[in-house]
ROMAR-127212 format. One record per residue: residue in one letter; x, y, z of N, C-alpha, C in turn. Coordinates in steps of 0.05 Angstrom, whole numbers, plus 5000, padded with zeros to 4 digits. Layout:
<recs>
AXYZXYZXYZ ...
</recs>
This chain:
<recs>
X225260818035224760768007223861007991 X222561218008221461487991222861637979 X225961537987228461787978229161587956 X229761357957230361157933227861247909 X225861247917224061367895224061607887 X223761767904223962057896226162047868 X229361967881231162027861230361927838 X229761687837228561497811226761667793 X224661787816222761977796223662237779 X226462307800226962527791229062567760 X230462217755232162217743230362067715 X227662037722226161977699225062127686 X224762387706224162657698225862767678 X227762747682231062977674229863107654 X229463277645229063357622231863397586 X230563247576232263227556232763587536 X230963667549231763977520233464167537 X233064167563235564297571237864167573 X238163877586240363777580241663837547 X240763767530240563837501242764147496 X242064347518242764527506246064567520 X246464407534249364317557250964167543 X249864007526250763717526250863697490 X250863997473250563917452253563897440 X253663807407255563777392256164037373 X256364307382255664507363258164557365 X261664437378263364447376264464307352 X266064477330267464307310265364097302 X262864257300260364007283261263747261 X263963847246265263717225266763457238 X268063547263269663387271268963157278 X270663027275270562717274272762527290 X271862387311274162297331274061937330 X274061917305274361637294276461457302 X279061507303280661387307281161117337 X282060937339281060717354282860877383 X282160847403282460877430284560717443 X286660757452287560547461288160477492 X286060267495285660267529287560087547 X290760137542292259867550294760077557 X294060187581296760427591299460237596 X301960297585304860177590304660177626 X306460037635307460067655309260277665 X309160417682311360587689313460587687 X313760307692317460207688319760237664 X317560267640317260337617318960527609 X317360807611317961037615320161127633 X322661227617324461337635324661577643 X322961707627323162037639321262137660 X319961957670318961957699320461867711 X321361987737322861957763320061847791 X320161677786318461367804320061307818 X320461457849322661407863321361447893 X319261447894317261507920315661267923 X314561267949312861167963310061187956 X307761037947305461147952303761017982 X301761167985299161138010297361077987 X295260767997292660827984291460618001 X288860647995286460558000285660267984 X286760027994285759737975282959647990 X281659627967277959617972278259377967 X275859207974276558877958274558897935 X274358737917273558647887271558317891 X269458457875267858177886267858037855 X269858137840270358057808269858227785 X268358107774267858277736264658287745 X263358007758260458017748258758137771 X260058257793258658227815259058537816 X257458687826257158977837256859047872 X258859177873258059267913260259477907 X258759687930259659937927263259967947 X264559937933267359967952269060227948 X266560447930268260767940265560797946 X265861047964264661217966263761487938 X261461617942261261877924260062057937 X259162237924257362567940255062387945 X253462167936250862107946251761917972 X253661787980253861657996256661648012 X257061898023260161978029261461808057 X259161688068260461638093259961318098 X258561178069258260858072259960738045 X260560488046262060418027262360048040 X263459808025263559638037265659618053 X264959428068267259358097269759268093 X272359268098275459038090276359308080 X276159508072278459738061280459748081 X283359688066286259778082287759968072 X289260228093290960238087293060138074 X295160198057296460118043298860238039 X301860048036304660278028305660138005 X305460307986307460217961309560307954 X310860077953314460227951314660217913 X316460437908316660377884317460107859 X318259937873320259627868316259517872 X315259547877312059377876311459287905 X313659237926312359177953310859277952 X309159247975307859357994306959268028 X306859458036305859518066302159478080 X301959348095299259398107299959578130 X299059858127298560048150296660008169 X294260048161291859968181289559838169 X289659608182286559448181284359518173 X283559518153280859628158278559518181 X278759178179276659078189274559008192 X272659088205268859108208268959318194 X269959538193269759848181271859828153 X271460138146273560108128275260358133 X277960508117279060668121278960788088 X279361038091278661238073280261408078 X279961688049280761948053283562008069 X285261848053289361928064290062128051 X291162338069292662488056295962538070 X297762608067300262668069300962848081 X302662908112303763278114305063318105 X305363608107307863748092310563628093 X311263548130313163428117314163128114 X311862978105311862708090311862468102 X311862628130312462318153309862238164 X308062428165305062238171302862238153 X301262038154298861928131296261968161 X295262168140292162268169290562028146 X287862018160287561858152283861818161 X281361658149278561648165278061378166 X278061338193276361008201273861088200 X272360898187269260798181269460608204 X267960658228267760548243264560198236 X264860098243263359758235260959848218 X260959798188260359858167258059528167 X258159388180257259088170253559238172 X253159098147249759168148248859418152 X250859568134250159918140249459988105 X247360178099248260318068247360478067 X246760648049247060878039245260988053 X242861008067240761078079241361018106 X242860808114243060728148245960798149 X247060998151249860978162250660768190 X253460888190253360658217253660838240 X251960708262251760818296253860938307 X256660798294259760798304260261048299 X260061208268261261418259263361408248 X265361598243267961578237269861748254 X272261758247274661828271276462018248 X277962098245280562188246282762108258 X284061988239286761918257290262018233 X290861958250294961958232295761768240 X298061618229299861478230302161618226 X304561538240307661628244307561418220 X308761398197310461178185313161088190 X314661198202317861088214316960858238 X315260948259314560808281311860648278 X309960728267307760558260306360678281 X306161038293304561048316301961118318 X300261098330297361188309295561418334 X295261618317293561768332291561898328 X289561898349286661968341286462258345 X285162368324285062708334282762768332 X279462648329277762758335275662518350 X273062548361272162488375268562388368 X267362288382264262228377262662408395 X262962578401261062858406260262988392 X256862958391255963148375254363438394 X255563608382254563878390252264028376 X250163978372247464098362247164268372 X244964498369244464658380242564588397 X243064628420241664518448238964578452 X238164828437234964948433233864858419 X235564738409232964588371231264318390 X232464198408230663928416230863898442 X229363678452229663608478231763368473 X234363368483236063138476236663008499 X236862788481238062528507240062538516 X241462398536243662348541245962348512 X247662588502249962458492248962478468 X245962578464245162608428244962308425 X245162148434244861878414242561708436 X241361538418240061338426239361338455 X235861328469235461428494237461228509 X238961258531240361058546239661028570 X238061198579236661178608234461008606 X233460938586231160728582228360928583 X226760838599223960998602224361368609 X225561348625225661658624226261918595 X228561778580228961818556227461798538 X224561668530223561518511222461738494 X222161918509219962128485222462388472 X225662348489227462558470228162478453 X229362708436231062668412234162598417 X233862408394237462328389237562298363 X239762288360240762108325241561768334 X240961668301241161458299242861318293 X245061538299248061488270250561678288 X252761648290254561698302255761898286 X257962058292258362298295261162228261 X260762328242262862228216264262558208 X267062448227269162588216270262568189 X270662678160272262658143273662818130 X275762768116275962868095278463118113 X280562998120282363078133284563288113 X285063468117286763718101288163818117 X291363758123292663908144292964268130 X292864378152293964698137296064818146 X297164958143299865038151299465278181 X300365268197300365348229299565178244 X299464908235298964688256296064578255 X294164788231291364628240290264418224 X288564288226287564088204284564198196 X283764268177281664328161279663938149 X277463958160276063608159273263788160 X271163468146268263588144266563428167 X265063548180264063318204260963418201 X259763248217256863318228256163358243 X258363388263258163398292256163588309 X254663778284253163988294249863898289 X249563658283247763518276245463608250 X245763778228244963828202243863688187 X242563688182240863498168240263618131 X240663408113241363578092238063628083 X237763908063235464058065233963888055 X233763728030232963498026232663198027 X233763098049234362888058236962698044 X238062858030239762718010242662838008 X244762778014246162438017244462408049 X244962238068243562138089244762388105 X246762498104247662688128248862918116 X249363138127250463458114252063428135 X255063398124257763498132258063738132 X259963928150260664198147263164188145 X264564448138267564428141267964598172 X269264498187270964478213274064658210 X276364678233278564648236279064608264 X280964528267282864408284285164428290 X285864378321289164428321290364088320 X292264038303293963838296294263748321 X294963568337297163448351298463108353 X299563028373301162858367299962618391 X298362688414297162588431293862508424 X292362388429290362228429288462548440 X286262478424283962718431282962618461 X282362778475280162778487277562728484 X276462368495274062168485271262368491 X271262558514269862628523269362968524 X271063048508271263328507268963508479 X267463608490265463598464267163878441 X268763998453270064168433272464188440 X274464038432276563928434279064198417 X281264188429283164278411282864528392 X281564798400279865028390278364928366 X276964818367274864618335273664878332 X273764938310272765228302271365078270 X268465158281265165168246267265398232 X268865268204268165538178265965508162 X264865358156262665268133260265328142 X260065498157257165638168255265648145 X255165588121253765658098253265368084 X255365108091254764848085251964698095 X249864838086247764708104246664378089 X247564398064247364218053248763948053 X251864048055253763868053255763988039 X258563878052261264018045263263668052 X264563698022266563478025268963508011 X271563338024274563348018275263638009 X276063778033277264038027280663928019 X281564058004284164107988284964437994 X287664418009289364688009291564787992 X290464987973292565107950294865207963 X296365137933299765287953298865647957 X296365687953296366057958294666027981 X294265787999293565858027290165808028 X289165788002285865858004284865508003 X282665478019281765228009279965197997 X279264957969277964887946276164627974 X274164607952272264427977269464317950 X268864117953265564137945263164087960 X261864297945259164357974256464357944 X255364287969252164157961250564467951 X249864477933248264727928245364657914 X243764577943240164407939239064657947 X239564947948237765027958234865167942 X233065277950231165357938229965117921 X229465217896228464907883229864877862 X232964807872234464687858235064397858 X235664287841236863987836237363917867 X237063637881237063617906239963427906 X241863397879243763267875246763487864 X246663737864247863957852249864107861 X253863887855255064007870256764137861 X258664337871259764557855262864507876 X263664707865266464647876267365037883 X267265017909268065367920270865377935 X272665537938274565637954273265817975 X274865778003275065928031277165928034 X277866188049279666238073279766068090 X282165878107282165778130280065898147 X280466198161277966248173275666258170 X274766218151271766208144270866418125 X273166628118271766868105272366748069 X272766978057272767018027271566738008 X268666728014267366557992267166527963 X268866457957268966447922267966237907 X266566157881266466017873268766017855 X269465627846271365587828269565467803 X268865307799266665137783264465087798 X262065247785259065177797258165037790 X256464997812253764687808251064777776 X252464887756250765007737250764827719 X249864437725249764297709246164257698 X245364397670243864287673242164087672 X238763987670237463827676236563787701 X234263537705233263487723234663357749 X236463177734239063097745240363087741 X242663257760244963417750246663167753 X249263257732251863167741252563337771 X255563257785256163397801258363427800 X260563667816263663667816264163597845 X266963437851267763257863270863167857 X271663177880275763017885276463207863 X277763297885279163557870282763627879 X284763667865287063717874287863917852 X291163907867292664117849294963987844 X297064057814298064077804301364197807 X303564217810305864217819306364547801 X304564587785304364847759302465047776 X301164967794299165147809296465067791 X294964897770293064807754292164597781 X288464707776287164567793286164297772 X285764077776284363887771281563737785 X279263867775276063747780275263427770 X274063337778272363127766269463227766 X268863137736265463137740264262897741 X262562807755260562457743257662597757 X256562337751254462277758253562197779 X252762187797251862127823250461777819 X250861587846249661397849251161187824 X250661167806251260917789253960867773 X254861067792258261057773260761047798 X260060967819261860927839263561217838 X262561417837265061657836267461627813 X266361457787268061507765266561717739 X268161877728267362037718270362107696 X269762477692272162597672273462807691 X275962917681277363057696277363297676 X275863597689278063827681280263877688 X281264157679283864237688283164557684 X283464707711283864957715285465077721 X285665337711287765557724287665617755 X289965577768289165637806288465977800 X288466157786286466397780287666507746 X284766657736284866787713287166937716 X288167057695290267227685289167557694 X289767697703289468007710287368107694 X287968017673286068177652283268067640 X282767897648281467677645279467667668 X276367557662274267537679273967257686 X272767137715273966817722271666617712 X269966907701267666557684266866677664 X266166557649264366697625261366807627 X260066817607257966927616255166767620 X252866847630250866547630250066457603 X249766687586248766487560251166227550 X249566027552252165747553253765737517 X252465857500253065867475254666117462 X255466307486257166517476259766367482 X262166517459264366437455265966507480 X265566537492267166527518266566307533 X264466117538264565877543264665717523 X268265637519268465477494268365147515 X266064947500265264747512267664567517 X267364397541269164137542267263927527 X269463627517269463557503269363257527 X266963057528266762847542265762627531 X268262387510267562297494266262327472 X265862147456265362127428261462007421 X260962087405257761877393258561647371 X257061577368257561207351258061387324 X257361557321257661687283261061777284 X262461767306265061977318264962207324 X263462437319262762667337263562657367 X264462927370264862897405261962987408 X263062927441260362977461261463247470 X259863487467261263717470259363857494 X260463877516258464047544258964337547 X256864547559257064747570255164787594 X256364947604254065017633254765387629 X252565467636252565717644255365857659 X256766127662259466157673260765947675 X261065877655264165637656267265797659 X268565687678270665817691272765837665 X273266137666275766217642278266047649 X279365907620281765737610281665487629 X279765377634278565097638278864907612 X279464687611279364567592278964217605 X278064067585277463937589279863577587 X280163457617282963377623283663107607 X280763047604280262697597278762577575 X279362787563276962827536274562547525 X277062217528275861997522273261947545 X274562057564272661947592268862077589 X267761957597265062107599264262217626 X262762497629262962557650260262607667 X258462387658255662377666254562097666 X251262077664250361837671251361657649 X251561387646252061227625254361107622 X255060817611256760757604258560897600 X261360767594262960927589263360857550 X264760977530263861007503266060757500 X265260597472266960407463269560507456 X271460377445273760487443274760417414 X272360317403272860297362269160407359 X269660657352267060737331265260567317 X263360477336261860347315261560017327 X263159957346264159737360262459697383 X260559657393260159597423260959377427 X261459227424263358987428265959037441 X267159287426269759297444269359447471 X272859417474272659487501272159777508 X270559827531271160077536272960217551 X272860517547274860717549275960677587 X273260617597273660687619273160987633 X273961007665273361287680275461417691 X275461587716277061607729275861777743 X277861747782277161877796279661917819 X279362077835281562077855283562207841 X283562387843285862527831287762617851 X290662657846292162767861295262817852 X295463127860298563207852300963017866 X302563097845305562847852307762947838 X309262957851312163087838312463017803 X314563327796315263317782311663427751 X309663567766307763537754305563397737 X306263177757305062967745302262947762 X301262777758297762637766297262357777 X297562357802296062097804293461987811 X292561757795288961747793288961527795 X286461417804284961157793283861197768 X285060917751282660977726281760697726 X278760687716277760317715277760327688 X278560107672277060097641275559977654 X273559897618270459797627268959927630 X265459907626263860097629264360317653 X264560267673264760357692262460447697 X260060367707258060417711256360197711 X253560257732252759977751250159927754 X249060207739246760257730244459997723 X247059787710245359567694246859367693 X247159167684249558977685251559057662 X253059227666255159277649257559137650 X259159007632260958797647263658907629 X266058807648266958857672265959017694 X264958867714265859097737267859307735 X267059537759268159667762271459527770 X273959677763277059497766279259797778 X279159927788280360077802283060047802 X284560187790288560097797289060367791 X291260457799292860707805294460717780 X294560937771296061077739297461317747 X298761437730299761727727299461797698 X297862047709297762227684300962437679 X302162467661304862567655304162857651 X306763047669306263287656304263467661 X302063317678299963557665297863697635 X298963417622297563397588295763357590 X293563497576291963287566291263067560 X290162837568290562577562287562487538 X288462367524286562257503285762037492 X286661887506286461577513288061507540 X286361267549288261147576291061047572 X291261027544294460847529296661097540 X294661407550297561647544298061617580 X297061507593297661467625298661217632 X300361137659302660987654301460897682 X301360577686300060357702302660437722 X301760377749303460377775302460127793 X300160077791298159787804295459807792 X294959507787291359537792292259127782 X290759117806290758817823287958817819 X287658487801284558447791282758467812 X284258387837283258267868281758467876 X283158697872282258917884281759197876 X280659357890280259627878282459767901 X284159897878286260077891284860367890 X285360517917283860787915286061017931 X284761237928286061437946288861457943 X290461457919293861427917294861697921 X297261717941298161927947300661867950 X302362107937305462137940306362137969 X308561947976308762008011312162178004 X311362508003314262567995312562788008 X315362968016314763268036313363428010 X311563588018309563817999311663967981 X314064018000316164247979316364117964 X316163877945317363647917315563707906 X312963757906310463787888311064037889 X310564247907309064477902311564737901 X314564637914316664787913317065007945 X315564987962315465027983315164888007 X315364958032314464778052312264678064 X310464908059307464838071307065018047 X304065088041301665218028302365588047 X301765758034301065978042299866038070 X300866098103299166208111297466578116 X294466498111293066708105292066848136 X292667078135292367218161289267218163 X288967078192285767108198284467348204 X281867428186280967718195279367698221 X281167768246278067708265276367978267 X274367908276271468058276271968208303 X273068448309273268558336270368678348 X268168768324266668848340266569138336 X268669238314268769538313269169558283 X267969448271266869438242264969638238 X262769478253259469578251258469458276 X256569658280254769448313252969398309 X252969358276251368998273252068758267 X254968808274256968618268258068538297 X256168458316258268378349261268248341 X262168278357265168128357264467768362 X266067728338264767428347262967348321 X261767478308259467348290260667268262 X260267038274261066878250260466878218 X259767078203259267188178256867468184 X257967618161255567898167254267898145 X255068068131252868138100253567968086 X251367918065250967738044250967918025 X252467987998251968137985249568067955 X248868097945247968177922247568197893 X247568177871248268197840246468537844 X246568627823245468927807242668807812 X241168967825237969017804238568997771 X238969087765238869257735241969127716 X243869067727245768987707246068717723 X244568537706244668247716244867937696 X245067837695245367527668242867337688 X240667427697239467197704237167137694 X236967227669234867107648235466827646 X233366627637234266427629236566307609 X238266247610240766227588240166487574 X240366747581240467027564242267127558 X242867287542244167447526244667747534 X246167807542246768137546247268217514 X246368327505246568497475247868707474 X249568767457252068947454250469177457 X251769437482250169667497248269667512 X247469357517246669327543247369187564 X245769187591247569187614245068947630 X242768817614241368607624241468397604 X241168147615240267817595238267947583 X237267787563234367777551235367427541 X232167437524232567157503235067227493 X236266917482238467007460237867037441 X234366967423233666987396231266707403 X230466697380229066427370225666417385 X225666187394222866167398223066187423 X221466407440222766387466220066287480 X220466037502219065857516218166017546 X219466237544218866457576216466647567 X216266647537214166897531214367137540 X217367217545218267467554217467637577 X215767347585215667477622217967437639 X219967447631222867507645223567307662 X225667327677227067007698225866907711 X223967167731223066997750219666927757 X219566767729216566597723215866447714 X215266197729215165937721212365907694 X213765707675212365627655211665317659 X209265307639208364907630208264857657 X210164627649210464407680213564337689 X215064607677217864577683217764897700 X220764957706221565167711223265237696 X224465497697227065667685229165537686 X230565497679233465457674234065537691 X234265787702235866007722234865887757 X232465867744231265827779232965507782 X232365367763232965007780235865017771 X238065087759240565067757242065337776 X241065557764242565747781241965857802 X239865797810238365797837237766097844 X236866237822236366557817233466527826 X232766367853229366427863229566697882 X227266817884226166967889225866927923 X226667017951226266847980223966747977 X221766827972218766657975218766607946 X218566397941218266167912215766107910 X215466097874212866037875213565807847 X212165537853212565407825210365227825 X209065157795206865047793205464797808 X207964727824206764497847206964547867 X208464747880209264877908207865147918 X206965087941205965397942208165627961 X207165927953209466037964210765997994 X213466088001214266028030212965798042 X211665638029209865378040211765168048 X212565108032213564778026216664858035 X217764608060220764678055222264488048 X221664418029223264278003224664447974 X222364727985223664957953223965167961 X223365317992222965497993225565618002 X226965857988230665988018229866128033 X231366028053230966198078231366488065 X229766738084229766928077233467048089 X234167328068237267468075236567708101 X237967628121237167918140239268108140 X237668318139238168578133238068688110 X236468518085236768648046235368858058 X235769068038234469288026232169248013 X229869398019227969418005228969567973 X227269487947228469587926225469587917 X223869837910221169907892221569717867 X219469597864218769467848221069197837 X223069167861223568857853222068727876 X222868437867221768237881223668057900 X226968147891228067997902229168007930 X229368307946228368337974227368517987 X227168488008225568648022226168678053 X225168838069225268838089225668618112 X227668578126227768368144225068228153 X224267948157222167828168222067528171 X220167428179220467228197218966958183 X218067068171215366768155213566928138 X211966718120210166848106207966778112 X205766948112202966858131201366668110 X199966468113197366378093195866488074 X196466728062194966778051196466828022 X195466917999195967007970194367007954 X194667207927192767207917195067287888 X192767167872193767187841195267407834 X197767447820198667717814197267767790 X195767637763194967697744192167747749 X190767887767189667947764186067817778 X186967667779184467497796183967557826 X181567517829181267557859182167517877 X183167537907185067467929183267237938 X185666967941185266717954184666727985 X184066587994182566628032185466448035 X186766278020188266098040190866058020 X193266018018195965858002194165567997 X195665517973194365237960196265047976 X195564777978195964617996198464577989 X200264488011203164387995203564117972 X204464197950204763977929202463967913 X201564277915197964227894199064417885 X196864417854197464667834194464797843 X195465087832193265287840190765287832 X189065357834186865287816187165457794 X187065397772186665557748184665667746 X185265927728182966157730182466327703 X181166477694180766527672181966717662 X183666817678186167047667188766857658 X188566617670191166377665192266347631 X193966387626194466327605194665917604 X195165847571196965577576199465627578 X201065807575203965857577205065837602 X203065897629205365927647202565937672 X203065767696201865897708202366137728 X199966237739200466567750202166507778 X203866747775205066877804204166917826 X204466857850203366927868204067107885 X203067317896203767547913203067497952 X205167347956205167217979205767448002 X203167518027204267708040206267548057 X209067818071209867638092210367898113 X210567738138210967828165213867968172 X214268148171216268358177216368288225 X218068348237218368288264216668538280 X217168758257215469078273213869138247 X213268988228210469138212209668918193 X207668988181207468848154209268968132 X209268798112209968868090209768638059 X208768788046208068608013210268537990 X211168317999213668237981211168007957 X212868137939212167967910213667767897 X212267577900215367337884215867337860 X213567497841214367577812213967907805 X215767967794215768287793214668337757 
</recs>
């Protein structure tokens, strides 16, 4: 129940003036998006200049009606529970359809297609009955494919979990003691081993997110931290008992949080979204990054730089037959994973930088546009580096907490616009999604239920009402999910497989601090000195640091990294610009590990910053005021504020100069410079 509260507390918290500065209308202030909505998409059949000549795969959830609420998708807060009865599904273009696999006690999730079109991989939720968001189930999940010509089904991963054998005394098998008394005092998990989120890649391997290494997310939230994995494909049944099966190779060594549904671009790299809770950031904050199959070149595509207390997050992500990536943003928890869709460039133009800059109000982050207000004004958003020639895919849709907007100005009576989610490329550059009208959201008794049926977005347009997307199913009975083209990858993307990217291996003759074998080396860096991590700052023409951008500034020009009132920076809780030892008015330094980042080994010491230092191991008990007050005998207790002192301003409370433990010396790292 403490995590059900926590979030509750945290989303009562949210703060409205930073949201405010994300979420304002300073776009086309004049404009006016009056005109009536029209939420009643034609049928496909309709339309003749779509070529509707394929197969789809999806996911039929069941429907407990209009008035009744139960969770039958999954989202980032609850990726591996959902209700029980989900089937596989085959839709022929003429409206048949096929039952592939049962769901059952469990359900089935996350289909995707190979290259060349003849198998549907696929995740059993193994017996879901009396399982939720906090109790996953004991069973776990699997990986499997289906042959569609033959109906053959095969399992390719397994219920071994591989932890690191030093962290505990484990039981038999990591799970539940089974020896009875002898067992009683080791560690196990309580929850079975959840394969998802299956991505074949081109040389035979499959790219999926598991837990198998047993992770626990930094904040207890979603219930489990997935990593991203790879695998070798095959056509035979895994080995039940093999704890590293088929070369299973960790890339996501850096997913400590959580990593879900990787997607492989036709340029070989994979798009993924991963949890970014660290330090004392939002414990709900997800961003969307590209990797290398092997684990190297970490890029971000769209960051977790939503702000407020509780963030929106990015999530279900594909590509486009044009090489244009397509994001969803929503809200976590009360919107079943319905939300708005961007649309990105698969990369900036040559000349061109891939985000803008952090101040969210310079013209280079020109805002997306997420619904309308009752006066007709759009709802106009920015976040800090918003990815260059991003635009916004779904403009009617809203892409945060709340209802979804009426669809006559001025009307709550009428119907609404509705959401969308699941996105996915389909020949000829088109889109296929779930969209629900209706609030779409569960928050409260919003009526209709959530109503899930499969559409196509045309082209790659912009869409501006649900009337411009063209119905393919949506059965009152049920929630249709997960729709996928069953046609070979060359029809979408114009080739046979995706790009393969030559793996850099690590021989060992790099550097010999780099053994052969180590699975990531240096962490690089931003400038000391030419940096944007002021709070929403301003680089000023001839210079090369943020400051304020103007006005009344709430930091008092003690710079990024210093907490004020009873909030923090912008920078620290959205862009996660903390300092390794953190200090914030309820946390004490390196104390608490709910806020504190692990320290980087091997930074450089840098005179007079704060942000690293010499390699080390922990920070000892002690600190003392940096403004000036006498040295404390002890760190203030975890989750207490300091004692105030007479150098304290009301603006902000003081910094703390936390010593820490170096392996061969001391040394005095400062968390505020």
């Amino acid at each position: 129940m403490w995590r059900q509260a926590s979030l509750l507390r945290a989303c009562l918290a949210c703060t409205l003036v930073l949201a405010a500065a994300s979420r304002s209308s300073d776009q086309d202030d004049d404009a006016r998006y009056k005109a009536p909505i029209n939420v009643d998409p034609p049928a496909i059949s309709t339309d003749r200049s779509i070529k509707y000549d394929y197969d789809i795969v999806y996911v039929r959830a069941l429907r407990a009606g209009d008035e009744i609420h139960k969770r039958y998708y999954t989202d980032f807060s609850q990726p591996v529970t959902m209700e029980p009865g989900a089937d596989l599904m085959l839709l022929h273009p003429d409206g048949k359809e096929e039952l592939l696999v049962e769901g059952g006690d469990g359900s089935i999730t996350d289909p995707v297609v190979s290259f060349d079109g003849r198998w549907v991989y696929f995740v059993r939720l193994y017996n879901l009955q009396d399982r939720s968001q906090w109790s996953p189930p004991r069973e776990g999940a699997d990986i499997f494919k289906i042959h569609l010509a033959t109906r053959r089904i095969v399992r390719l991963t397994n219920q071994r979990f591989t932890p690191n054998s030093g962290a505990a005394d484990w039981a038999t098998g990591h799970r539940a003691a089974s020896n009875g008394a002898a067992e009683k005092d080791k560690s196990w998990y309580d929850y079975g081993v959840f394969n998802m989120g299956p991505c074949p890649l081109p040389g035979g391997r499959l790219a999926f997110t598991s837990n198998r290494d047993g992770f626990r997310p930094s904040k207890g939230y979603p219930a489990i931290a997935l990593q991203l994995f790879t695998i070798d494909d095959a056509d035979e049944d895994v080995d039940a008992e093999d704890p590293y099966p088929r070369n299973i190779e960790k890339i996501g060594h850096m997913n400590v949080a959580g990593a879900l549904h990787p997607v492989v671009l036709a340029d070989g790299r994979i798009i993924f979204s991963t949890l970014e809770s660290q330090g004392i950031r939002s414990s709900i904050s997800w961003g969307i990054w590209s990797i290398h199959p092997d684990g190297t070149n970490w890029n971000p595509v769209v960051s977790a730089f939503d702000t407020g207390g509780a963030s929106n997050g990015f999530h279900f992500q594909a590509q486009l037959s044009d090489g244009s990536i397509v994001v969803e943003e929503y809200y976590n928890q009360n919107n079943s994973g319905f939300g708005a869709y961007i649309k990105l460039p698969a990369k900036p133009g040559a000349d061109y930088a891939p985000f803008g800059p952090a101040y969210m109000r310079d013209e280079r982050n020109p805002p997306w546009r997420f619904g309308r207000f009752d006066n007709g004004k759009g709802k106009f958003y920015r976040i800090p580096f918003m990815p260059t020639g991003g635009v916004s895919f779904t403009p009617f849709a809203l892409n945060g907490e709340g209802e979804a907007d009426p669809s006559i100005v001025g009307d709550k009576t009428s119907p609404r616009v509705g959401k969308v989610t699941h996105p996915s490329g389909a020949p000829d550059n088109h889109l296929l999604t779930v969209w629900s009208p209706g609030p779409a959201n569960h928050q409260y008794k919003y009526l209709p239920q959530i109503d899930g049926g499969i559409y196509l977005i045309k082209d790659a347009v912009v869409v501006n009402e649900p009337g411009e997307m063209r119905l393919i199913k949506n059965d009152p009975n049920y929630n249709e999910c997960w729709p996928r083209a069953v046609v070979p990858y060359e029809r979408i993307y114009g080739r046979a497989e995706p790009a393969h990217l030559t793996p850099i291996a690590n021989d060992g003759g790099r550097s010999k601090l780099l053994p052969a074998g180590t699975p990531y080396g240096l962490v690089g860096s931003s400038s000391m000195y030419k940096r944007e991590s002021y709070p929403n700052g301003k680089v000023e023409k001839g210079s090369v640091t943020a400051r304020f951008a103007g006005g009344n500034d709430p930091f008092r020009g003690l710079d990024a990294f210093t907490s004020h009132g009873n909030g923090m920076p912008l920078n620290w809780h959205v862009q996660g610009a903390t300092p390794d030892c953190t200090t914030t008015p309820r946390f004490t330094p390196c104390g608490s590990w709910r806020w504190s980042r692990p320290p980087t080994a091997g930074a450089v010491p840098i005179p007079g910053d704060c942000s690293t230092a010499t390699p080390w191991s922990g920070c000892e008990s002690s600190a003392r005021f940096q403004s000036g007050s006498s040295p404390r005998p002890k760190a203030t207790p975890r989750r207490s504020r300091p004692t105030p002192t007479a150098t304290r301003t009301r603006a902000f409370w003081p910094a703390f100069r936390p010593t820490c433990r170096s392996r061969s010396k001391r040394s005095t790292r400062t968390a505020c410079c």
